[in-house]
C-alpha positions in Angstrom: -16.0 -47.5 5.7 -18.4 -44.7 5.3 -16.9 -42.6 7.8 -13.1 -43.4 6.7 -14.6 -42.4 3.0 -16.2 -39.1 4.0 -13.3 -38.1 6.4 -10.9 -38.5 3.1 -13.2 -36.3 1.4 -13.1 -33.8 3.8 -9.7 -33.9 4.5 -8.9 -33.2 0.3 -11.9 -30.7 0.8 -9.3 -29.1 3.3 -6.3 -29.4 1.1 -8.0 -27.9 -1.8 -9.6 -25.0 -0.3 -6.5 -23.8 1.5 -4.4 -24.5 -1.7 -6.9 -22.4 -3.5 -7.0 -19.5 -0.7 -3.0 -19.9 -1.4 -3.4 -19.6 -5.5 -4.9 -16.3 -5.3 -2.2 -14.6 -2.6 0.0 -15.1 -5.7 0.9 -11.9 -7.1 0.9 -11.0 -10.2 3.6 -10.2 -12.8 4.7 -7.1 -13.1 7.0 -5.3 -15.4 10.1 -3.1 -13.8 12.2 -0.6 -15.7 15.1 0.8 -15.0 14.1 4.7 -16.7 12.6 7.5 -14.5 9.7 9.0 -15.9 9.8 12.1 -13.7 6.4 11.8 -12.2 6.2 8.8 -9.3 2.5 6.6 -9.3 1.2 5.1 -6.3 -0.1 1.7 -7.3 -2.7 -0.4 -5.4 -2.8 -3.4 -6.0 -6.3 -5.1 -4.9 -7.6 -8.8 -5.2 -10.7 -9.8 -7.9 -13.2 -10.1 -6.1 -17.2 -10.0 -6.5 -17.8 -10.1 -2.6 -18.1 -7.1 -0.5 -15.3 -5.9 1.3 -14.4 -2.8 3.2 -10.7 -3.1 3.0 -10.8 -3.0 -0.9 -13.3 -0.1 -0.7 -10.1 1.9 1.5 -7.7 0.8 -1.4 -10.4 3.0 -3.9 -10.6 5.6 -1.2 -6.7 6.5 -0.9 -6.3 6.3 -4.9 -9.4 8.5 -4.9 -7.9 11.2 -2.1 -4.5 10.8 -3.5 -5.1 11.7 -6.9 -7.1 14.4 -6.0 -4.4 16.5 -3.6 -1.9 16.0 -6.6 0.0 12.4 -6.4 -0.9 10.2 -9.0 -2.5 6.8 -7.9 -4.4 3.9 -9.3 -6.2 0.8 -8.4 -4.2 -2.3 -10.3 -6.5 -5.9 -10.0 -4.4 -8.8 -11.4 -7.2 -9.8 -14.1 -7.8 -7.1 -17.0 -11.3 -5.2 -17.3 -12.1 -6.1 -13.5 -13.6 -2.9 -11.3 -15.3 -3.4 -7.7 -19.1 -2.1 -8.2 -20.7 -2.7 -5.1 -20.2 1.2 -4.3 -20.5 4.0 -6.8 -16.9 4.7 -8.0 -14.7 6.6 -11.4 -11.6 5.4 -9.5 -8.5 5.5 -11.7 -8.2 1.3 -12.4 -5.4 -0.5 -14.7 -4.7 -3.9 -14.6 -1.1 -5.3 -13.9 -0.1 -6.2 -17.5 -0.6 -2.6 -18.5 1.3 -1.4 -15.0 5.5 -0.5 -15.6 7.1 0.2 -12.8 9.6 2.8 -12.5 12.3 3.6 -9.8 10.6 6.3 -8.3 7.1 4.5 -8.4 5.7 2.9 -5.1 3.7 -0.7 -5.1 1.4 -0.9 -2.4 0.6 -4.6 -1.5 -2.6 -5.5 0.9 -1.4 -7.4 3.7 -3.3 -10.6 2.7 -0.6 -11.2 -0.4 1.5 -12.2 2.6 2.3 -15.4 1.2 3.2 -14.4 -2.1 5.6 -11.6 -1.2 8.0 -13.7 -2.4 7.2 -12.7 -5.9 7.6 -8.6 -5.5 9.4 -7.8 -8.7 13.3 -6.7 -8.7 13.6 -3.1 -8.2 9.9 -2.3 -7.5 9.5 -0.1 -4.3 7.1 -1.5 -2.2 4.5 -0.4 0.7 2.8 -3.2 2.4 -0.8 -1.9 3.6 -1.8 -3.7 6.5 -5.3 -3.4 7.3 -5.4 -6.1 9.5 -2.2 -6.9 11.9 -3.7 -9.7 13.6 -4.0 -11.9 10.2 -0.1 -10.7 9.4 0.9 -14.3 10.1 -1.9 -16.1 8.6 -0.4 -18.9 5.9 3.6 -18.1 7.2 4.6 -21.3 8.5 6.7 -20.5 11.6 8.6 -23.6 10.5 10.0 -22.8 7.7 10.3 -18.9 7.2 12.9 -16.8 8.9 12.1 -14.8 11.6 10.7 -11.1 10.9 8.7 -13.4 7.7 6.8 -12.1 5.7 8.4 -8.5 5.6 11.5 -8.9 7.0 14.6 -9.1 4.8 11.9 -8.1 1.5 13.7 -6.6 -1.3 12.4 -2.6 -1.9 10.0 -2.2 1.5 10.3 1.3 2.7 7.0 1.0 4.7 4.1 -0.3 6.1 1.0 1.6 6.2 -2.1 0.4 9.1 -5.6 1.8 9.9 -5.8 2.1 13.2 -3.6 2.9 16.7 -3.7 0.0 17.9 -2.7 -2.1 14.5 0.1 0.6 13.8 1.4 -0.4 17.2 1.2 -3.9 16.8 3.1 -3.4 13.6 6.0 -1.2 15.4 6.7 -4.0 17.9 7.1 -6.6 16.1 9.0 -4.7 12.6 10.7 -2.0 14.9 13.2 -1.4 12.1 10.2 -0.5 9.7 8.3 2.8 9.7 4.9 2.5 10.2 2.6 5.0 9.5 -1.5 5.4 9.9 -4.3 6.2 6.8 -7.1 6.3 9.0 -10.8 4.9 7.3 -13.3 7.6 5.9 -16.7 7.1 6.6 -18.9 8.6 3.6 -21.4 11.6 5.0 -23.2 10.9 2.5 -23.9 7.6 2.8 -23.9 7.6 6.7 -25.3 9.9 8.7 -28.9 9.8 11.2 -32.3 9.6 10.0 -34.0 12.7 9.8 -37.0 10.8 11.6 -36.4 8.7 15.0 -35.6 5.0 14.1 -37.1 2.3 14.4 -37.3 -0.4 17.0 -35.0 -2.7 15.4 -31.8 -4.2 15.9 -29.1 -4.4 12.9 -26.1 -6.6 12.6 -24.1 -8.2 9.7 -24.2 -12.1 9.2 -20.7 -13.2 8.4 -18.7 -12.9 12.1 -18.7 -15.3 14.5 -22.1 -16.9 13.6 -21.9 -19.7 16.3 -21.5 -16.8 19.3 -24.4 -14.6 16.7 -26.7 -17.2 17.0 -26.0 -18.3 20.5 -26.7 -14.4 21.5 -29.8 -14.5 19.3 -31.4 -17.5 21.0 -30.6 -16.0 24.5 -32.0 -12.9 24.0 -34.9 -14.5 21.9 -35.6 -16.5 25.3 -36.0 -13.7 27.2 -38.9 -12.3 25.0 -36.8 -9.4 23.2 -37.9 -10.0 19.6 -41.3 -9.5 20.8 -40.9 -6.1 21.7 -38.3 -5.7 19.1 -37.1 -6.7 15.5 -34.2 -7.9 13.8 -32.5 -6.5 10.6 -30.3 -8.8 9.3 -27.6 -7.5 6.6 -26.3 -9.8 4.5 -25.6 -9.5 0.6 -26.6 -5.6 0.7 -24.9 -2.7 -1.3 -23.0 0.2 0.7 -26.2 2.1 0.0 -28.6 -0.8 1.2 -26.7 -1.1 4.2 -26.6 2.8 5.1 -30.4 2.8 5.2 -30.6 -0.2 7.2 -28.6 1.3 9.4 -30.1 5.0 9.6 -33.2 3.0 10.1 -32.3 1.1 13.2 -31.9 2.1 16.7 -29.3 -0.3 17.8 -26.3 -2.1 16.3 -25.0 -5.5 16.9 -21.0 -5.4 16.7 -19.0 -8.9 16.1 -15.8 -7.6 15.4 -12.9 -9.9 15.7 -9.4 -9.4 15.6 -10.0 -6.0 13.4 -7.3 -4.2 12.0 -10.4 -1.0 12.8 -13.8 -2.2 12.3 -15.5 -0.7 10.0 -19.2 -1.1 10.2 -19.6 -0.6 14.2 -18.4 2.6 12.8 -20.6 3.5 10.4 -23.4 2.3 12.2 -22.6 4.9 14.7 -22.3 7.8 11.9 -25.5 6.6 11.5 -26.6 7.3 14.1 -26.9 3.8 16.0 -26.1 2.7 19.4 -23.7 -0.2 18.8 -23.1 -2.7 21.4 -21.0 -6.0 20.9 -17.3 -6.1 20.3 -14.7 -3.6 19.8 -12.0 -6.4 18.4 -9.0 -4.5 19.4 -8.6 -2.4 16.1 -12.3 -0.5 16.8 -10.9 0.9 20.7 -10.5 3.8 19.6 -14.1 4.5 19.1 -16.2 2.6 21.0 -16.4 5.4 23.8 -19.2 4.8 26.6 -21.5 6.7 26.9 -22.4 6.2 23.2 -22.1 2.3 22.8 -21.6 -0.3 25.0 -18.5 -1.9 24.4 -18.6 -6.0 25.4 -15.6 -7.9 26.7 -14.5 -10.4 23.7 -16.4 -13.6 24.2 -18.1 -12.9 26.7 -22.1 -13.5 25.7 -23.7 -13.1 28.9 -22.4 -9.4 29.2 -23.4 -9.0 25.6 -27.3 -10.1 25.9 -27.5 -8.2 29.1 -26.1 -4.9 27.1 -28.4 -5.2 24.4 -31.4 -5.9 26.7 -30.0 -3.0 28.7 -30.0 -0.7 25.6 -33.6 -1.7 24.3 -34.4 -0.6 27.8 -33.4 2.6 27.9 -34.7 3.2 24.3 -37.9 2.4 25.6 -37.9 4.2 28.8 -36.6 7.5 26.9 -36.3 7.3 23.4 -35.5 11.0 22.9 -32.3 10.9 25.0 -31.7 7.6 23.4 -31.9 9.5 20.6 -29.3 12.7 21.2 -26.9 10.0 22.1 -27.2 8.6 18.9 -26.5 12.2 17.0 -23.4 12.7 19.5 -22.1 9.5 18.2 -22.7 10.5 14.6 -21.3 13.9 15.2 -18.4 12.4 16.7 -17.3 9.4 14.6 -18.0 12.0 10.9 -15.3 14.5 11.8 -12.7 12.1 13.7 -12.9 9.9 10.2 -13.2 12.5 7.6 -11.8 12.8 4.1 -9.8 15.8 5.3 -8.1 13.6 8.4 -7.0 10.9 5.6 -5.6 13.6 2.9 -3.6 14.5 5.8 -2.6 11.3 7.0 -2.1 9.9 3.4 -0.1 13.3 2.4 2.7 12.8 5.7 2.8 9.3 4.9 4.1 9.3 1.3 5.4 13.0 1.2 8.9 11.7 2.5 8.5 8.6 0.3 8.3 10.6 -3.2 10.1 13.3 -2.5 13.5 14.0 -4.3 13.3 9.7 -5.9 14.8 9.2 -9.1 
């Protein structure tokens, strides 16, 4: 009877948190009009949420670069008064109540409103940005949506919008009557970048990926003596700023990535000058380049353990060229993902969009 009881309670459990993860892929309400004002906005909308999140840092990022080479842009949350301070922003931020709509306007939607596109206003034009292809499909019942769901067939969609190669072509496959264009992610200079001094011996990696494979890996590479020799820096709960020193001050970088629309800390732990081993997940391909990192094949732990122990190695045996390999990375990852690569990207993108509407 116990066990009948507590599997009930799990199984409401279930149906509660998934109607709840439902409940806030609603959108919200916006008002339409029908009255050009002569100058289009870019609006973003973005979720409420207290966590940290890179994807809504990249909504802040395009409003930011937008606005400054000339289109207007803002950040719209559903609830009133709400701005994301984790990272230091004066990001232009309304609130969908005070948002109007007008015929030459454009609504960009995260992909992860999938569910509620439904709901896109009448006569609203409308850019989904999909930072993460492989979750497109998450909460679209193959049963009963059409196929093409969520974005085929949606009133006002002149676009989608991805982060990386291999999500844009993803995207192009499977909504080849869409245009699909790429905003690649900045990382910050000024945030991350190498360590004036040579880090130390200690291995970084974020907490909430794949924790069963994370601690599996941990206990393996614990068994073979490495956190002797070596020490762990695990970031969890840290500000963009917190992480960026942890980061500068660590010599290697643990990567979980899965199913990424880019991957965004392996990233910046290279600009930081880090040698990241672990994961690519698909999106981050196009920068995990050997000789720099040591990209892993998905799943595969025993490949994984033997990387890192073979990077703490060579650390060990040469820690200056471990070292220069480290800046290269840096060097490499801060100009491919610059601001000047996005206002570029962000510019061809919505040029075509706003030009001559209304």
């Amino acid at each position: 009877m116990i066990r009948w009881a507590t599997g009930l309670a799990r199984g409401a459990a279930r149906r509660y948190g998934r109607a709840a993860d439902l409940r806030w892929r609603q959108l919200p309400r916006f008002t339409v009009s029908r009255r050009s004002t002569g100058r289009p906005t870019v609006y973003y909308l973005a979720p409420v949420t207290t966590g940290i999140f890179g994807g809504i840092r990249n909504l802040y990022r395009h409003v930011d670069n937008l606005n400054a080479v000339g289109i207007s842009a803002a950040v719209v949350h559903p609830r009133p008064g709400h701005r994301c301070s984790w990272f230091v922003n004066d990001t232009r931020v309304m609130s969908a109540a005070e948002v109007i709509l007008t015929p030459e306007d454009l609504l960009v939607i995260p992909e992860c409103y999938g569910p509620g596109l439904g709901a896109v206003p009448d006569g609203a034009r409308v850019v989904i940005f999909n930072q993460g292809a492989y979750i497109t499909f998450d909460h679209v019942p193959f049963e009963t949506t059409r196929a093409g769901a969520p974005y085929a067939g949606l009133p006002g969609l002149v676009g989608l919008l991805a982060v990386s190669q291999d999500n844009a072509a993803l995207l192009r496959y499977t909504f080849p009557d869409l245009p699909v264009g790429i905003a690649r992610p900045v990382i910050d200079p000024a945030l991350f970048h190498p360590s004036t001094e040579p880090p130390a011996r200690r291995i970084a990696h974020l907490t909430h990926r794949r924790r069963e494979e994370r601690e599996q890996l941990r206990h393996m590479l614990r068994a073979r003596g490495l956190f002797e020799r070596w020490q762990e820096a695990p970031i969890v709960g840290r500000s963009e700023s917190e992480t960026a020193a942890i980061m500068r001050g660590s010599a290697i970088f643990l990567s979980f990535s899965h199913r990424e629309g880019f991957g965004l800390p392996p990233a910046e732990a290279m600009a930081s000058g880090c040698f990241v081993v672990g994961y690519p997940g698909l999106g981050g391909r196009e920068y995990f380049e050997p000789p720099e990192c040591a990209p892993v094949p998905d799943g595969d732990l025993l490949a994984f353990a033997r990387a890192v122990e073979a990077a703490c190695a060579a650390h060990d045996d040469d820690p200056e060229t471990f070292r220069k390999s480290g800046l290269a990375a840096s060097e490499r990852i801060l100009a491919r993902y610059s601001v000047d690569a996005l206002r570029a990207e962000l510019l061809a993108f919505y040029t075509p969009l706003l030009r001559g509407v209304g």
